[in-house]
N, C-alpha and C positions, 0 to 999 in steps of 0.2 A: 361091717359097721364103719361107716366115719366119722372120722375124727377132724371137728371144726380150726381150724387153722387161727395161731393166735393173734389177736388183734393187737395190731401194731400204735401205737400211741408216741404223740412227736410231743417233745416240751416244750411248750410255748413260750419263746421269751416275756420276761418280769417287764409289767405295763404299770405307768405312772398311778397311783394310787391316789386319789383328789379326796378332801374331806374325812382323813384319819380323824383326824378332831373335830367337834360342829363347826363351822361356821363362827359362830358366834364368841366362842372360847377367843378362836383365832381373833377378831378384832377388840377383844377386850383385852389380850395380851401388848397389841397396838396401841389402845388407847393408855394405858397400866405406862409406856416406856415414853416419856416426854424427854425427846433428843435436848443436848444442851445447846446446840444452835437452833434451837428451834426460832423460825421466825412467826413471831405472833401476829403481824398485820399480815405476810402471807395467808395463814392460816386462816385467820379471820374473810379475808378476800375469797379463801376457797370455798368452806362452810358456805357459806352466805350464797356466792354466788351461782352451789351444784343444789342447794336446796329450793332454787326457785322453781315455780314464782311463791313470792314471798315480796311483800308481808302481807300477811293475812289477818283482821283483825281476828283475836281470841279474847277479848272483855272489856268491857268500859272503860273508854280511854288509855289503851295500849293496844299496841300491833308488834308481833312476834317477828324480830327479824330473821332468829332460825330457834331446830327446836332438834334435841340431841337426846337420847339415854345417855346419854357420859355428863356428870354435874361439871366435872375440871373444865372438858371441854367448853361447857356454856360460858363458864368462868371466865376463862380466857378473853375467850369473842365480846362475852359482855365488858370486860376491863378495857379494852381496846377500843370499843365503840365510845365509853363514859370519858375516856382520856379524849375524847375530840367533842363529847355532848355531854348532855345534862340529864339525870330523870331514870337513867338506864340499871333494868336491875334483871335479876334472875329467878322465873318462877317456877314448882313443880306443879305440871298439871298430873289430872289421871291417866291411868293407863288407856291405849286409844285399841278397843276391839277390831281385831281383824292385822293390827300390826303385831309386832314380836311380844306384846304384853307386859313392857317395860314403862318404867317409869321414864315419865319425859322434862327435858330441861329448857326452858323458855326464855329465849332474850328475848325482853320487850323492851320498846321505848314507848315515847307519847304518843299519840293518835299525830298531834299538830308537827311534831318530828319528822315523822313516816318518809315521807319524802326524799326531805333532805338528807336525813342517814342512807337511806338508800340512792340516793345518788352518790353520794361519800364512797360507799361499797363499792360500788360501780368502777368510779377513778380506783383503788385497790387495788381492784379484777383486771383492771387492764395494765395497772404498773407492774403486777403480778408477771402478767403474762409474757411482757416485753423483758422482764428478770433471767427467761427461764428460753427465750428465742436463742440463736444459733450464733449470732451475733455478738451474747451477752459476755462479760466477764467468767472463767471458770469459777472461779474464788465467789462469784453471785449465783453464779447458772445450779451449779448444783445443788448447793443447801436448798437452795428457793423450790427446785423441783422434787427434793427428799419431802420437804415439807408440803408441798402442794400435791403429793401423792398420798402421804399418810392421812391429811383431811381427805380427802376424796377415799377413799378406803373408808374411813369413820362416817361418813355422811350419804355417800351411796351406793353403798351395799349392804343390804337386806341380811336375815339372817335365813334364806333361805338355803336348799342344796346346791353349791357351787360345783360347776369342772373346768373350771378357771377362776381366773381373776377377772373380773367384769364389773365396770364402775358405769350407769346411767348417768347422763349429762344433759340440759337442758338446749344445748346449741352446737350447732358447728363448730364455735369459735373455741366453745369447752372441749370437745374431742380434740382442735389444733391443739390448743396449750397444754393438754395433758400425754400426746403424742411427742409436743415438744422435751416436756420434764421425761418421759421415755426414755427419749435419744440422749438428753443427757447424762441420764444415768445409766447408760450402755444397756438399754432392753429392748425389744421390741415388739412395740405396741401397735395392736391395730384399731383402725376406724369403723365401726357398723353403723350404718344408716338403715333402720327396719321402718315396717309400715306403721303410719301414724305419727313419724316425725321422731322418734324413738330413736335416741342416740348414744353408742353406747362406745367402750375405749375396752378392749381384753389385752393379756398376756395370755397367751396361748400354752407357751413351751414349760414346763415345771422347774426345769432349772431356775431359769429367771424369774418364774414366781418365787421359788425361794429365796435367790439373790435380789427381789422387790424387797419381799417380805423381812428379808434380814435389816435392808436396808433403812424400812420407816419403825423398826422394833421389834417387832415379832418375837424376834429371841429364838429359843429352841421348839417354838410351836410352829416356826416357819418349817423344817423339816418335818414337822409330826404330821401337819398337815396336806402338805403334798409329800409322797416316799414312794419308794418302788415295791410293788406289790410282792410279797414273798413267793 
């Protein structure tokens, strides 16, 4: 009679474990922790400028300059726009089928506006950007990039299944300056360019997704969410 020989089994080393918590949890714990240097015209410049295109008319004589599940967030962006215009307020529309099935938060201005707030934006986006270059002051470079990462966090990305950190951006120049806030804050980030113009900015490594994540808020959901698999 034989007797089968025992099977031998090797331990696998513990691999980075992505999405302990949803998704979702995790950027609401982001949005919940408003840094006290937060800068609000960054912010605003961010918002605005990774939600385009926009504006998009939503009702009789208004057009939406951006449009958030986070009410504070709208708040903010909308305060900052009213401090340089007139007219500017903030609406709840319905929940929009086919996205995460949250309530959404509308900065509108005037139809007759549209424009010119969005040019305003525009100048923002790119003082933003020059903030946050190689160039810049420390004592500038980083706050401006803590916060120009935590909106881009809140504004594009989905609540779907992440294995990374991966923010959609509407241009080259979005992937430069969020590559730039990267370096500044010692991560590193890379640039995807997919088919269809589809641009997009990850961290890769789970360390420094948690050191991102610690950094724009997170708190202890940053570890919950990426960990090393038991």
């Amino acid at each position: 009679m034989s007797v089968d020989a025992p099977t031998r089994t090797c331990a696998r080393p513990s691999a980075p474990r992505w999405g302990a918590i949803p998704h979702r949890r995790l950027l609401d714990a982001v949005a919940a922790a408003v840094p006290v240097d937060r800068l609000p015209r960054v912010e605003t410049a961010t918002v605005t400028h990774l939600l385009r295109p926009v504006p998009w008319q939503r009702r009789s004589g208004l057009v939406s300059m951006a449009s958030t599940s986070y009410p504070a967030l709208a708040q903010r962006i909308a305060t900052v726009i009213h401090g340089e215009f007139t007219g500017v307020r903030v609406a709840t529309t319905e929940p929009v089928r086919g996205r995460d099935g949250r309530q959404r938060f509308d900065v509108l201005v005037p139809t007759p506006q549209a424009a010119e707030v969005a040019g305003w934006l525009d100048r923002l986006w790119q003082a933003a950007t020059t903030q946050v270059g190689s160039h810049a002051r420390p004592e500038q470079r980083i706050p401006t990039a803590r916060t120009m990462w935590r909106a881009a966090l809140l504004v594009a990305s989905g609540a779907q299944r992440r294995t990374q950190i991966r923010v959609r951006v509407p241009d080259p120049g979005a992937l430069a300056a969020l590559a730039a806030a990267g370096d500044a804050l010692g991560l590193s980030v890379r640039q995807h360019l997919r088919r269809g113009n589809s641009y997009f900015v990850t961290v890769d490594d789970p360390a420094e997704s948690v050191q991102l994540l610690r950094i724009v808020g997170a708190g202890p959901h940053a570890e919950a969410w990426v960990r090393e698999a038991a």
